[in-house]
Structure formats: C-alpha cells, structure tokens
Biopython code that builds the backbone (N, CA, C, O; Angstrom):
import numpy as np
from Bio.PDB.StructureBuilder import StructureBuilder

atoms = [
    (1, "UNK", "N", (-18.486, -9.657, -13.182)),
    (1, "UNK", "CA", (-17.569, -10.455, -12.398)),
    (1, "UNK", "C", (-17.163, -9.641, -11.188)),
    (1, "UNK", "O", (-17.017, -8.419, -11.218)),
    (2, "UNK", "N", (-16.979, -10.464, -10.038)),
    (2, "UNK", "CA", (-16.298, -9.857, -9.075)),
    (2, "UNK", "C", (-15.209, -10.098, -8.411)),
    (2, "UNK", "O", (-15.217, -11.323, -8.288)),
    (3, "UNK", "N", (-14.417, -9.754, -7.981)),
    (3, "UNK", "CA", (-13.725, -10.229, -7.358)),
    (3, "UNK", "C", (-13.535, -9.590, -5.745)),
    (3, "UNK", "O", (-13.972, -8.498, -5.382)),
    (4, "UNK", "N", (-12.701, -10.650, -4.816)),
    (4, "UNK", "CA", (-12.875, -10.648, -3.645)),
    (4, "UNK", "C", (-11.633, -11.130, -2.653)),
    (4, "UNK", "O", (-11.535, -12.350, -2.517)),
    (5, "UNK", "N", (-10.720, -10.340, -1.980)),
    (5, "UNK", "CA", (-9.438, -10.734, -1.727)),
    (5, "UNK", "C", (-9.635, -10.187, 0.060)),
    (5, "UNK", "O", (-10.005, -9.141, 0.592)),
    (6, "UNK", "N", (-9.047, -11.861, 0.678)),
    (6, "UNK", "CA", (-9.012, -11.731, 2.258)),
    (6, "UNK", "C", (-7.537, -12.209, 2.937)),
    (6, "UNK", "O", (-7.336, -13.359, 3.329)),
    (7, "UNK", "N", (-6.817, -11.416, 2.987)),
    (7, "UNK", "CA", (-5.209, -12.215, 2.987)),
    (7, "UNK", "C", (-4.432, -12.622, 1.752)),
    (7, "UNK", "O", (-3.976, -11.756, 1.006)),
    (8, "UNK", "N", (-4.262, -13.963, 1.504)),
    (8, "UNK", "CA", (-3.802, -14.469, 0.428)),
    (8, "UNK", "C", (-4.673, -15.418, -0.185)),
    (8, "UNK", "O", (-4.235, -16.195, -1.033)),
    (9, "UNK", "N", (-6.237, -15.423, 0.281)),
    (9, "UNK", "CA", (-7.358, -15.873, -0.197)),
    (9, "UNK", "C", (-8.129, -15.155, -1.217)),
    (9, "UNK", "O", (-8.462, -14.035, -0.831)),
    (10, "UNK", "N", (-8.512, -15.455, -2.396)),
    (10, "UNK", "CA", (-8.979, -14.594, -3.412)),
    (10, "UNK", "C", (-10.205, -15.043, -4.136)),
    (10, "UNK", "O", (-10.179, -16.026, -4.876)),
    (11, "UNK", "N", (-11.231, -14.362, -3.937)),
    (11, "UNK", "CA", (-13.007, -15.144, -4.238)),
    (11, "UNK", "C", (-13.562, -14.244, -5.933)),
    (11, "UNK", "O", (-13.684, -13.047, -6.192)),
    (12, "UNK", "N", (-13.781, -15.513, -6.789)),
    (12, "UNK", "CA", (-14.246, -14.875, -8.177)),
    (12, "UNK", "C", (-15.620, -15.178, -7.972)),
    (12, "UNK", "O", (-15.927, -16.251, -7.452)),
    (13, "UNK", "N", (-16.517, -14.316, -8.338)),
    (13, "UNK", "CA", (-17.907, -14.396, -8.408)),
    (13, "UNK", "C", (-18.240, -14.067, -9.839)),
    (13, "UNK", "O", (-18.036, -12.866, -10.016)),
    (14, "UNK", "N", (-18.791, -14.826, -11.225)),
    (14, "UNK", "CA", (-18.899, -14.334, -12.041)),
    (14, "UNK", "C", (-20.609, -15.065, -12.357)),
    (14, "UNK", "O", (-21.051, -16.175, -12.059)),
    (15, "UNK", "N", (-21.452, -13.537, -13.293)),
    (15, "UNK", "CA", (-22.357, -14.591, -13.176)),
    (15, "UNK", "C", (-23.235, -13.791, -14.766)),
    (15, "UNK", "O", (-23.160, -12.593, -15.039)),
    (16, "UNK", "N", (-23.817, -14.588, -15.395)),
    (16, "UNK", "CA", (-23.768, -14.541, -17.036)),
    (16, "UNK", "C", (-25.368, -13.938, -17.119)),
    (16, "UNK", "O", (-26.306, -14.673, -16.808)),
    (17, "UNK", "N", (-25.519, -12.963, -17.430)),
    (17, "UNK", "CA", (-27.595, -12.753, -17.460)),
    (17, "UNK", "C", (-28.101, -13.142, -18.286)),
    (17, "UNK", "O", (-29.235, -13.603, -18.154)),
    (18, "UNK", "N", (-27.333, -13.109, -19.717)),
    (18, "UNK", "CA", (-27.509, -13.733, -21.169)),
    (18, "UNK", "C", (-26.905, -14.778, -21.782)),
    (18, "UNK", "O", (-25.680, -14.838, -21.673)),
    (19, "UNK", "N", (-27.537, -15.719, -22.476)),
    (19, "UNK", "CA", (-29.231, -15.595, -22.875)),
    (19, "UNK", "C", (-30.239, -16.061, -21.362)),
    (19, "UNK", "O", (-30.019, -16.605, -20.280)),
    (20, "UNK", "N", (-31.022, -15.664, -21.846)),
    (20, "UNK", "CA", (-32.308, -16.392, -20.461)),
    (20, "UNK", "C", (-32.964, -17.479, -20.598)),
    (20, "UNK", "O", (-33.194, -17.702, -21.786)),
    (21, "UNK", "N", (-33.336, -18.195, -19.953)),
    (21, "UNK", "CA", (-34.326, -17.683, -19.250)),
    (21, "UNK", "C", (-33.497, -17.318, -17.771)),
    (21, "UNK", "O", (-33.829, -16.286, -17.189)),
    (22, "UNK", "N", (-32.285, -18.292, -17.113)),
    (22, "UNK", "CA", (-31.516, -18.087, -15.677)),
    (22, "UNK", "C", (-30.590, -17.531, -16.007)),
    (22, "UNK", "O", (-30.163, -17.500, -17.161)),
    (23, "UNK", "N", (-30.077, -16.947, -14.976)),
    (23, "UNK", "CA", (-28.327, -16.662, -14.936)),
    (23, "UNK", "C", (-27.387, -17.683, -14.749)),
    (23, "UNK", "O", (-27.815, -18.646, -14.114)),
    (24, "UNK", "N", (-26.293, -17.734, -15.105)),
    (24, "UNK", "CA", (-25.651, -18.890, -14.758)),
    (24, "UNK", "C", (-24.261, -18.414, -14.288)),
    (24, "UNK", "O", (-23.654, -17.724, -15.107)),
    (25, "UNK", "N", (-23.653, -18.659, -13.115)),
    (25, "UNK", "CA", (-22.966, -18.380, -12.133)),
    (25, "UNK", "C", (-21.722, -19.479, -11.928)),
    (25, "UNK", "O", (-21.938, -20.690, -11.966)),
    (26, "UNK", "N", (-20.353, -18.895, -11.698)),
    (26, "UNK", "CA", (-19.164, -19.240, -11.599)),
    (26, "UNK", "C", (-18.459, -19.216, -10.391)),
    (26, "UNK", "O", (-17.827, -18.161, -10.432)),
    (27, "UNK", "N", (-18.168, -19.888, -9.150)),
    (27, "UNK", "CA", (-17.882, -19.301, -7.727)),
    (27, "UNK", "C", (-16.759, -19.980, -7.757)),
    (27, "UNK", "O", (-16.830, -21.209, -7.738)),
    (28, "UNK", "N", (-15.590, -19.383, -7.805)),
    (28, "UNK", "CA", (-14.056, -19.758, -7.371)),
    (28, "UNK", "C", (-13.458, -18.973, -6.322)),
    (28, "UNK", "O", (-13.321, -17.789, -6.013)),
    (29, "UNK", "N", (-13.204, -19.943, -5.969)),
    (29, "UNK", "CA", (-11.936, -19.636, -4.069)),
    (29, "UNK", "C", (-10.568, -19.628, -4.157)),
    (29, "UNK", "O", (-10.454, -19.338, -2.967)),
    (30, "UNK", "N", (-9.625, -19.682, -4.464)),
    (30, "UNK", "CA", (-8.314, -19.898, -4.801)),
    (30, "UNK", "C", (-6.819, -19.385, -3.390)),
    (30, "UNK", "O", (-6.412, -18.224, -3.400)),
    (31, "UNK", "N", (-6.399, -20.115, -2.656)),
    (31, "UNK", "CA", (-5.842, -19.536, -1.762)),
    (31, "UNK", "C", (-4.022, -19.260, -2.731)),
    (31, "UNK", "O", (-3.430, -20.239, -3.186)),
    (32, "UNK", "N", (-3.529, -18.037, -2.844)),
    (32, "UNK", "CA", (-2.450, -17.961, -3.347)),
    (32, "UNK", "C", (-1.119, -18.359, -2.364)),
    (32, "UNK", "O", (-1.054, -18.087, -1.166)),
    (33, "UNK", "N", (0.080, -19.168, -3.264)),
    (33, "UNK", "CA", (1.327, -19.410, -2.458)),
    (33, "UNK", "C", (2.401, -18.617, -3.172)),
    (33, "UNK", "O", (2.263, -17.579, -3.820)),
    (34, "UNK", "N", (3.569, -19.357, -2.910)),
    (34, "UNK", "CA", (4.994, -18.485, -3.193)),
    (34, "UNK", "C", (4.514, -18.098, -4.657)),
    (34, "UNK", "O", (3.463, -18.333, -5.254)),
    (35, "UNK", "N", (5.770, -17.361, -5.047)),
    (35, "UNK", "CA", (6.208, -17.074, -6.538)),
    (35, "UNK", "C", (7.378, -18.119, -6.740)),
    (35, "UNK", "O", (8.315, -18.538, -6.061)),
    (36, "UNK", "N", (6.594, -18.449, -8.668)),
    (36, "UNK", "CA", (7.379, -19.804, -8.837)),
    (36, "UNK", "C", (8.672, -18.515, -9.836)),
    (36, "UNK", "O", (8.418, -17.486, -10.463)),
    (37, "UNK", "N", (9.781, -19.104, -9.606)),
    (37, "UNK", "CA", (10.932, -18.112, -10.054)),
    (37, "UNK", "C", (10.679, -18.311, -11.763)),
    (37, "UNK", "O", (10.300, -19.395, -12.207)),
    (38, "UNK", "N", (10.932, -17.155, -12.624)),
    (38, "UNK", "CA", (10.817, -17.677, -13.678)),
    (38, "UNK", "C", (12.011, -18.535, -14.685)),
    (38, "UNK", "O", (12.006, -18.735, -15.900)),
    (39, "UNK", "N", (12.603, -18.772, -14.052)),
    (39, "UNK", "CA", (13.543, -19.978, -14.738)),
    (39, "UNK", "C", (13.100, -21.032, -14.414)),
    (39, "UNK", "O", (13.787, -21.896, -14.960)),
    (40, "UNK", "N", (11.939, -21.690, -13.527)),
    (40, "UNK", "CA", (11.468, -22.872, -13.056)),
    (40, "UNK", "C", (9.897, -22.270, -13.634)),
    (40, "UNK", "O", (9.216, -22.866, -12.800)),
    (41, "UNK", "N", (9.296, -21.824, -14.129)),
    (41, "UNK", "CA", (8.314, -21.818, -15.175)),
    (41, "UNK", "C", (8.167, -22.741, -16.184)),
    (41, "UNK", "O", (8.857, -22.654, -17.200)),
    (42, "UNK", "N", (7.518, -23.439, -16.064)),
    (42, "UNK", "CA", (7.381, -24.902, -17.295)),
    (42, "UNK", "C", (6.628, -24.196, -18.478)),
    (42, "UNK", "O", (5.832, -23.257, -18.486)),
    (43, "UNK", "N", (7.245, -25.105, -19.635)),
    (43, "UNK", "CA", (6.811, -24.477, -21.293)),
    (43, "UNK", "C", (5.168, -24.686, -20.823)),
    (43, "UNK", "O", (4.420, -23.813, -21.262)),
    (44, "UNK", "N", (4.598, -25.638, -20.069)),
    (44, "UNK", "CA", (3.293, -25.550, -20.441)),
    (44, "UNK", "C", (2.633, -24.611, -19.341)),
    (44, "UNK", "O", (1.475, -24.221, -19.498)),
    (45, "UNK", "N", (3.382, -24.249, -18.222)),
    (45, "UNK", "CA", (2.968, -22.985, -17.432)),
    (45, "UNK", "C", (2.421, -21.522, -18.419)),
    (45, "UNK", "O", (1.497, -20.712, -18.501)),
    (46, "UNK", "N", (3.472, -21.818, -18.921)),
    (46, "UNK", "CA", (4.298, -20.789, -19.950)),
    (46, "UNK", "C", (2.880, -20.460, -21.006)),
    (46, "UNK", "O", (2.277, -19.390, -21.085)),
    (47, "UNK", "N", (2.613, -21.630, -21.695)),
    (47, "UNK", "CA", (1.821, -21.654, -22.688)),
    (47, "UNK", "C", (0.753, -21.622, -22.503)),
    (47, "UNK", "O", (0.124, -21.337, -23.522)),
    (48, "UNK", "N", (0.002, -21.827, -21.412)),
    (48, "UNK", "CA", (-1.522, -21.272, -20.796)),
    (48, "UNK", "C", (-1.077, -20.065, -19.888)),
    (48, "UNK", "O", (-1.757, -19.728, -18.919)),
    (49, "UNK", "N", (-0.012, -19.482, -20.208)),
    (49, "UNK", "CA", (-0.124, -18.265, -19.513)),
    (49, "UNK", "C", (-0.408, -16.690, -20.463)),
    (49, "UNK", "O", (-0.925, -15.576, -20.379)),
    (50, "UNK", "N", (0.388, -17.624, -21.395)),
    (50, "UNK", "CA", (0.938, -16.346, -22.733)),
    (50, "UNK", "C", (-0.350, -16.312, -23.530)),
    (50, "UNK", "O", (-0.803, -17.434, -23.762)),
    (51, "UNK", "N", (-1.008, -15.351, -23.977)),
    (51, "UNK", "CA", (-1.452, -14.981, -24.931)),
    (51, "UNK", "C", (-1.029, -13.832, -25.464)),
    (51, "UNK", "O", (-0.439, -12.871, -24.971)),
    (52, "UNK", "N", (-1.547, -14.148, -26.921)),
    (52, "UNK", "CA", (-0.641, -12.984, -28.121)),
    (52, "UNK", "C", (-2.081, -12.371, -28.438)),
    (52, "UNK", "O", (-2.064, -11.178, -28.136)),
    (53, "UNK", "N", (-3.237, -12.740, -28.907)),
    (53, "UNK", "CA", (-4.547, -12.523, -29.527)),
    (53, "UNK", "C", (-6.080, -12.459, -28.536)),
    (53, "UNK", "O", (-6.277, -13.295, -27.654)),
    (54, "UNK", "N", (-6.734, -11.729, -28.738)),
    (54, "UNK", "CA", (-7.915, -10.976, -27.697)),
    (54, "UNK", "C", (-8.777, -11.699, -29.135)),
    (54, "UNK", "O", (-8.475, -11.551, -30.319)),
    (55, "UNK", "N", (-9.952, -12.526, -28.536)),
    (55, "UNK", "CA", (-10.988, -12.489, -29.268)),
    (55, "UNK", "C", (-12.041, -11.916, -28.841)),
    (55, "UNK", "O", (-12.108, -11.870, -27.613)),
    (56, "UNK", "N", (-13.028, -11.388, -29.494)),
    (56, "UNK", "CA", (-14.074, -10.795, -28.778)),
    (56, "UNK", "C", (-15.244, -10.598, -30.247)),
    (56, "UNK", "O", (-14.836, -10.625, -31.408)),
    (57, "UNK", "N", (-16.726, -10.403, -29.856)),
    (57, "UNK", "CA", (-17.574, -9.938, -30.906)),
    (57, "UNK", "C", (-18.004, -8.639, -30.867)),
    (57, "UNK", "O", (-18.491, -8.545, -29.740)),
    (58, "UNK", "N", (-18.118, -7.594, -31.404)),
    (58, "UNK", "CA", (-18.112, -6.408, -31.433)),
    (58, "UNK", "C", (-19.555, -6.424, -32.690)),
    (58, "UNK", "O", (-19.649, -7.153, -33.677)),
    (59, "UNK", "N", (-20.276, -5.643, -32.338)),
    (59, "UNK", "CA", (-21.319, -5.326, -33.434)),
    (59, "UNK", "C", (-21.938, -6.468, -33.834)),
    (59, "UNK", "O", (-22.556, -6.393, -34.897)),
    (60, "UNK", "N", (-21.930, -7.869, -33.056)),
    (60, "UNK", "CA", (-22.597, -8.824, -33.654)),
    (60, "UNK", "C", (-21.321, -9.546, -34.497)),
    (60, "UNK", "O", (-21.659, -10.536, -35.145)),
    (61, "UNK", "N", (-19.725, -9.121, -34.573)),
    (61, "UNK", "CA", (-19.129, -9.715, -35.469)),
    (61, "UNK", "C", (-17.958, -9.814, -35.118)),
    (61, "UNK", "O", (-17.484, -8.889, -34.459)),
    (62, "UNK", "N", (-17.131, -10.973, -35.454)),
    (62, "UNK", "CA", (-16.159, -11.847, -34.758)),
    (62, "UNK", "C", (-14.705, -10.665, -35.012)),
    (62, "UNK", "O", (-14.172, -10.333, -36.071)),
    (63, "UNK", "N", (-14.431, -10.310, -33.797)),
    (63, "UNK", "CA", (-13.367, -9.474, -34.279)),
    (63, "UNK", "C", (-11.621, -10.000, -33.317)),
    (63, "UNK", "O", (-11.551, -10.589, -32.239)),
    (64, "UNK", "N", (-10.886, -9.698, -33.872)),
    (64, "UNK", "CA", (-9.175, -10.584, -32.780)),
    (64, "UNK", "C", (-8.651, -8.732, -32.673)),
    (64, "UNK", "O", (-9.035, -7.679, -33.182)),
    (65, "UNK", "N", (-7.632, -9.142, -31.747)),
    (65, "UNK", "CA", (-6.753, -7.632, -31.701)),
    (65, "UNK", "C", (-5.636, -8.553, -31.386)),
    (65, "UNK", "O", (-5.955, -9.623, -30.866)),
    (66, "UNK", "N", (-4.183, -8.287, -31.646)),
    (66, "UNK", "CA", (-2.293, -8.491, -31.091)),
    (66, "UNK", "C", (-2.850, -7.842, -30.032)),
    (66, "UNK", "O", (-3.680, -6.933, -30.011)),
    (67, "UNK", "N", (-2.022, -8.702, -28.733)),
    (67, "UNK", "CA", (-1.671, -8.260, -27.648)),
    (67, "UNK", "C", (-0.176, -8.227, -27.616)),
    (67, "UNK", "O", (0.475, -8.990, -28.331)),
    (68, "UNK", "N", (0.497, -7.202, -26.655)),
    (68, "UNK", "CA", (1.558, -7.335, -26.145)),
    (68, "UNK", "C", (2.179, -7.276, -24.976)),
    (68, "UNK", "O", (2.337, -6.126, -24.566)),
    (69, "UNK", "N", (2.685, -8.334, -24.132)),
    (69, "UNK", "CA", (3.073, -8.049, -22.518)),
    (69, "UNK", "C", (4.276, -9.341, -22.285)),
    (69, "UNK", "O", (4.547, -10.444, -22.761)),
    (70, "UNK", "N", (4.637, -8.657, -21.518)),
    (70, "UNK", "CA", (5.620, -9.330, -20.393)),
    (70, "UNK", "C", (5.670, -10.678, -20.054)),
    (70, "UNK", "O", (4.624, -10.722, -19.408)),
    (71, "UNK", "N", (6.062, -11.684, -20.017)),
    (71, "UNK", "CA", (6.147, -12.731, -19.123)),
    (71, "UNK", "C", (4.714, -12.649, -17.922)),
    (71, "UNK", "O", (5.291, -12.313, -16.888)),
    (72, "UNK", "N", (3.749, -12.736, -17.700)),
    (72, "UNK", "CA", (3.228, -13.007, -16.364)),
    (72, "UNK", "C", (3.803, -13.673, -15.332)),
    (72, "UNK", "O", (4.141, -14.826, -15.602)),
    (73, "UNK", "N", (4.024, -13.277, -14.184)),
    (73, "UNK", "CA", (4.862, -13.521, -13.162)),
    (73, "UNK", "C", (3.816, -14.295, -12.304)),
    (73, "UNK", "O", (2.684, -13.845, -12.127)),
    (74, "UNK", "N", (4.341, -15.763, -11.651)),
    (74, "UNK", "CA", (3.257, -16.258, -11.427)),
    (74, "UNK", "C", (3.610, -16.988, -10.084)),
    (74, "UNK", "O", (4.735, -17.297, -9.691)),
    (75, "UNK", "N", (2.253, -17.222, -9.388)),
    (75, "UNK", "CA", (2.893, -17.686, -8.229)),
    (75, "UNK", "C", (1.587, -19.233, -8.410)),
    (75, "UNK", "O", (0.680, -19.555, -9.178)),
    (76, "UNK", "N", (2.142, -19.688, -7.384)),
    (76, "UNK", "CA", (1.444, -21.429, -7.025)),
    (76, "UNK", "C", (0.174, -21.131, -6.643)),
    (76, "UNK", "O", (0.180, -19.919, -6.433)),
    (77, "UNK", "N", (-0.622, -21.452, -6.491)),
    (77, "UNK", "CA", (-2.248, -21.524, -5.874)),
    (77, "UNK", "C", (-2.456, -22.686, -5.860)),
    (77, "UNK", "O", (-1.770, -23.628, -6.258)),
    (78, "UNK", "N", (-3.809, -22.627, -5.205)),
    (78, "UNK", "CA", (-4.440, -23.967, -4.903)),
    (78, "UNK", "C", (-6.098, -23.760, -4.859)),
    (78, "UNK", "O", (-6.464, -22.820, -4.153)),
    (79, "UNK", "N", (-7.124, -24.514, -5.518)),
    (79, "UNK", "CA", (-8.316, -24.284, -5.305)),
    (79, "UNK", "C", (-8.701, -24.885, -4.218)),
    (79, "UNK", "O", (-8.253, -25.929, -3.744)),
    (80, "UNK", "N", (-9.983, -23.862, -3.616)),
    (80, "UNK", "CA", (-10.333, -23.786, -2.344)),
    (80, "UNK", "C", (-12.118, -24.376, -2.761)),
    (80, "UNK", "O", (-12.809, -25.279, -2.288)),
    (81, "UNK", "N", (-12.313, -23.548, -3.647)),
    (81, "UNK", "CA", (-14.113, -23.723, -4.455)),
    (81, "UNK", "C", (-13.987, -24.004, -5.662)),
    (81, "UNK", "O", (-13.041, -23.403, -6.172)),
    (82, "UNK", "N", (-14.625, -24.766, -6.450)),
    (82, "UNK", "CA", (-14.842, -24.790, -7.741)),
    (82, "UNK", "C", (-16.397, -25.087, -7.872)),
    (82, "UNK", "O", (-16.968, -26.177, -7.922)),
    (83, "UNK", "N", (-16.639, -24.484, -7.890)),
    (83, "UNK", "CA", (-18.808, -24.235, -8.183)),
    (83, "UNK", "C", (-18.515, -23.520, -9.917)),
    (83, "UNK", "O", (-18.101, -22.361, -9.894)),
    (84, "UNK", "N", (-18.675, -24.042, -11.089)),
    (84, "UNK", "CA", (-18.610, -23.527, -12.321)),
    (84, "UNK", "C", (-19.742, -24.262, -13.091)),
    (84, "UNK", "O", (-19.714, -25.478, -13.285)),
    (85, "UNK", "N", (-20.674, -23.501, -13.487)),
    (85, "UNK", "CA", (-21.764, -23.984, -14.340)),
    (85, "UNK", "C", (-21.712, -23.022, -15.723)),
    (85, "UNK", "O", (-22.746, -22.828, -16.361)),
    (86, "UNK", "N", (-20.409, -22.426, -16.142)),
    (86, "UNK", "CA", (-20.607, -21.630, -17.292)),
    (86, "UNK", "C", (-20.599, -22.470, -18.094)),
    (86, "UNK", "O", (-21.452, -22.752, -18.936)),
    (87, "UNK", "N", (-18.904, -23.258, -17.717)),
    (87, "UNK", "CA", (-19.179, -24.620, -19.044)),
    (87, "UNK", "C", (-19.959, -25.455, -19.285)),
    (87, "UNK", "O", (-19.913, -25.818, -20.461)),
    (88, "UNK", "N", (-20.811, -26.029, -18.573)),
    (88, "UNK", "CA", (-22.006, -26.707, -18.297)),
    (88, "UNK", "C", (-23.521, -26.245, -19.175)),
    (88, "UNK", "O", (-24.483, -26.818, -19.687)),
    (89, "UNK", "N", (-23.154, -25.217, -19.023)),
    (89, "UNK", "CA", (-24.567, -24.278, -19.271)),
    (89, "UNK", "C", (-24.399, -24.041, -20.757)),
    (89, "UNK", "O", (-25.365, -23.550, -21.341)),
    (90, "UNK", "N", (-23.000, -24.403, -21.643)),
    (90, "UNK", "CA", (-22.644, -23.871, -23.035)),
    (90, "UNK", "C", (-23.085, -25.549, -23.743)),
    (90, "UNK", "O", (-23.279, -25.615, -24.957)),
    (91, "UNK", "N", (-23.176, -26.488, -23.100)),
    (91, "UNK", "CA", (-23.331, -27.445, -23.365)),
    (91, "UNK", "C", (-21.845, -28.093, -23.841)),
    (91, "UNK", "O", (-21.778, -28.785, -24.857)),
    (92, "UNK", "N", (-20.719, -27.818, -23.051)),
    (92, "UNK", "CA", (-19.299, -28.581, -22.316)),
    (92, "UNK", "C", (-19.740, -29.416, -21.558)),
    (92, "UNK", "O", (-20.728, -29.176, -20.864)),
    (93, "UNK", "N", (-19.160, -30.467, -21.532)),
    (93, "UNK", "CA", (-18.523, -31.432, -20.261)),
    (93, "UNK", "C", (-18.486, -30.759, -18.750)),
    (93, "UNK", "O", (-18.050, -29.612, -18.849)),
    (94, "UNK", "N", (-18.721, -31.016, -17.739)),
    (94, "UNK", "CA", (-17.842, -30.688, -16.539)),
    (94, "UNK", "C", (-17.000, -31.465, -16.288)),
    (94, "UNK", "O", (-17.097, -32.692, -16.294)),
    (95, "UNK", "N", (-15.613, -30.478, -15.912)),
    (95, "UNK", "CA", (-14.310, -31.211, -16.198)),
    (95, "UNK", "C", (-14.410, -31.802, -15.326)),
    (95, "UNK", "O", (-15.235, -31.866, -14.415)),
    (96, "UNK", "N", (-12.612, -32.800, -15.828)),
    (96, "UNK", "CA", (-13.043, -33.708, -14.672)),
    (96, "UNK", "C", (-11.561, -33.518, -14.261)),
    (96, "UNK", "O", (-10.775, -32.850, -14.933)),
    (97, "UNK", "N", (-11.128, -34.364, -12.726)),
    (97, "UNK", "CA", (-9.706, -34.025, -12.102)),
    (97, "UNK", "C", (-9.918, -33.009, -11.370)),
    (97, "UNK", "O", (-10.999, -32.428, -11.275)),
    (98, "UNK", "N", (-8.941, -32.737, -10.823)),
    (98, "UNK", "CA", (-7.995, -31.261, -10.232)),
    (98, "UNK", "C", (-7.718, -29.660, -10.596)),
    (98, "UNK", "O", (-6.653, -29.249, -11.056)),
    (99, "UNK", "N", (-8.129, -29.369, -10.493)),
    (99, "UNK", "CA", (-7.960, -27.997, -11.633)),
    (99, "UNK", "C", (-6.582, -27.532, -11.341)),
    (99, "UNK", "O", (-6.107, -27.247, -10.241)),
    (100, "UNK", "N", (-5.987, -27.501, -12.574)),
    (100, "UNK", "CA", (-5.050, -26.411, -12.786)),
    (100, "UNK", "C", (-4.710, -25.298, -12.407)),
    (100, "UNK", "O", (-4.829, -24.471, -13.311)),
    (101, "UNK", "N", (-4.195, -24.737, -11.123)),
    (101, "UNK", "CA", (-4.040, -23.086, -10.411)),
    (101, "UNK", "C", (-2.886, -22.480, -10.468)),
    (101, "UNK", "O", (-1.911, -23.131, -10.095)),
    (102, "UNK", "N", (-2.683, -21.087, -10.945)),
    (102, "UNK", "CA", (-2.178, -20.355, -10.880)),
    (102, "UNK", "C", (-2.958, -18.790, -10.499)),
    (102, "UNK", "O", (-4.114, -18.376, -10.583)),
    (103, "UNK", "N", (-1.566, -18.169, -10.017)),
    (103, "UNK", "CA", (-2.061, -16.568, -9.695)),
    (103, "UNK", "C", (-1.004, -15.492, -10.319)),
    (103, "UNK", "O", (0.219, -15.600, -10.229)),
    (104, "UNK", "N", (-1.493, -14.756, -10.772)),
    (104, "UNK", "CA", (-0.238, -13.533, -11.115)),
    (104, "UNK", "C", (-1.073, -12.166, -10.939)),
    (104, "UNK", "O", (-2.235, -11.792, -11.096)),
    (105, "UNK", "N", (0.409, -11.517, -10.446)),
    (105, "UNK", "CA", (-0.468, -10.094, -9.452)),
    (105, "UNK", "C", (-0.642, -9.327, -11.246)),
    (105, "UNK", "O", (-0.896, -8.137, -11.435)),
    (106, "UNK", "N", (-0.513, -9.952, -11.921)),
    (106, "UNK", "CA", (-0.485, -8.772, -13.541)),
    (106, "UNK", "C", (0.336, -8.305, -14.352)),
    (106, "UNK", "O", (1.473, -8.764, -14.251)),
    (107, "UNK", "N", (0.181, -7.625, -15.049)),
    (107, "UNK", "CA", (1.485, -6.941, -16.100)),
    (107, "UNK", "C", (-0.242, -5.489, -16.981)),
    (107, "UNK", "O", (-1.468, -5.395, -16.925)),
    (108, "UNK", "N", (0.718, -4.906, -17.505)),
    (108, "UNK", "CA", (0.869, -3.981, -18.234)),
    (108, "UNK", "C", (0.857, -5.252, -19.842)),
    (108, "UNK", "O", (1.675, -6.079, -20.245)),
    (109, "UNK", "N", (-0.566, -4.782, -20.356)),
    (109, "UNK", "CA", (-0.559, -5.256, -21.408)),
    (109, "UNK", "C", (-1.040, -3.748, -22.980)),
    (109, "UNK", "O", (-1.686, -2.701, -23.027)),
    (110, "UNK", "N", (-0.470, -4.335, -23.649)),
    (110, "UNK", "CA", (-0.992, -3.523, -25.659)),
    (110, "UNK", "C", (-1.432, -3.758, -25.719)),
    (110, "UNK", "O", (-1.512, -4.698, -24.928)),
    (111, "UNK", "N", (-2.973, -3.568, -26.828)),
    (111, "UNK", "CA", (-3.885, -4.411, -27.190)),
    (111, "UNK", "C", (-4.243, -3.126, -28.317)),
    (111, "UNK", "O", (-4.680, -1.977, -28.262)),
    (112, "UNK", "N", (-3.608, -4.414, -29.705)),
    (112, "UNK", "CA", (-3.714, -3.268, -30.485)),
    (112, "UNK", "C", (-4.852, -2.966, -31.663)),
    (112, "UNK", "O", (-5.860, -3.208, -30.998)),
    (113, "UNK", "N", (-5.287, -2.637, -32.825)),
    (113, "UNK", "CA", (-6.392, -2.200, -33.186)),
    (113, "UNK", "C", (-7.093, -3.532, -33.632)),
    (113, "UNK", "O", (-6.360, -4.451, -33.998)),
    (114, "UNK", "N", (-8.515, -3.718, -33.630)),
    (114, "UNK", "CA", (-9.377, -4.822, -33.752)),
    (114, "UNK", "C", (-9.560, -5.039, -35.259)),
    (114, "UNK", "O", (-10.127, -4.242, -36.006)),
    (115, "UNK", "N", (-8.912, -6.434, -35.687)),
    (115, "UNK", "CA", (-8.698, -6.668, -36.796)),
    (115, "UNK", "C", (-10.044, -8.055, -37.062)),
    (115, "UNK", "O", (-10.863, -8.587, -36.313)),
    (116, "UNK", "N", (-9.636, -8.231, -38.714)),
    (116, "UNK", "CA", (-11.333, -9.515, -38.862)),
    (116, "UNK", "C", (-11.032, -10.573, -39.570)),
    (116, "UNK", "O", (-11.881, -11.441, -39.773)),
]
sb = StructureBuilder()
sb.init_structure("model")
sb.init_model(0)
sb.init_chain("A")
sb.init_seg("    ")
for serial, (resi, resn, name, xyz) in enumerate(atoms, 1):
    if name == "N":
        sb.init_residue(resn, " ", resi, " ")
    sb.init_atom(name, np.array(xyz, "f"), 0.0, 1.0, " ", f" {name:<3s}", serial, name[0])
structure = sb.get_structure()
C-alpha cells in the first residue's frame, strides 16, 4: 500500500499480488476537512471507528490479538476517487451509493499477544 499526501488531499494506492494470475488494485483520493469535535461524534461514527480486536492469519492459521487506543480523532472528508476492485475481485458486490469518509491523523495503539 501506498500512500500519498498533497495539501489536504490524500492518495491510497493499494494493490494485492496474491493469488494470481493479476494483481488487483485499490485507487482512493480523499480530500480532508475540519475536525468533527468529539462530543458531535455519532455512535455510528463512533462504531466504525473503534476497534477492540486485530484479525490476521499467521502460519496459515486464524489468529485475533485485544487492541487498545484512544478515541480516534476524526475529521470530515470527502471522496475524490473511488477505483476499488479488491471487493470485486473476492467475489463481493460493488457497493453501491456514496461512500462513507472519514480521516484521523491517528493515535497510539496496544496490540496485545495473538490469541486463537
């Protein structure tokens, strides 16, 4: 994955080598706005923001870890590109509507030992 920042314009390039036979490639544009205060943070901002649990496969085998962090501090965005063939390529739907944007400059996260 890459990423790519020109002002308050911010470019994701992500692109998958496996499995083959193609690569399959993700191109998002996203121009960032204000910071939304966090007392005006909506539960469902809130709830696609927060994660507690990291999934991942390790050795061929399904492993979770506890995370721990902060509130993500988040500001408004707006999509600029949406070129996404990952979901497409898993055999998902391509969504449909508006996409959903947010930006947060980060936090300081735990991530604690990989449990099964």
């Amino acid at each position: 994955m890459r990423l790519g920042q020109r002002g308050n314009e911010l470019a994701y390039l992500t692109r998958r080598h496996w499995p083959r036979p193609a690569p399959v490639t993700s191109r998002v544009r996203v121009t960032v706005g204000d910071p939304i205060p966090a007392d005006q943070v909506s539960g469902l901002e809130h709830f696609l923001t927060a994660r507690w649990m990291l999934f991942s496969v390790t050795g061929g085998r399904r492993t979770a870890a506890r995370v721990c962090h902060q509130r993500w501090p988040l500001h408004r965005a707006a999509a600029q590109v949406v070129d996404d063939q990952l979901l497409t390529a898993t055999g998902l739907p391509a969504p449909d509507g508006e996409p959903l944007v947010h930006y947060s400059p980060g936090v300081d996260v735990a991530i604690g030992r990989p449990e099964r």
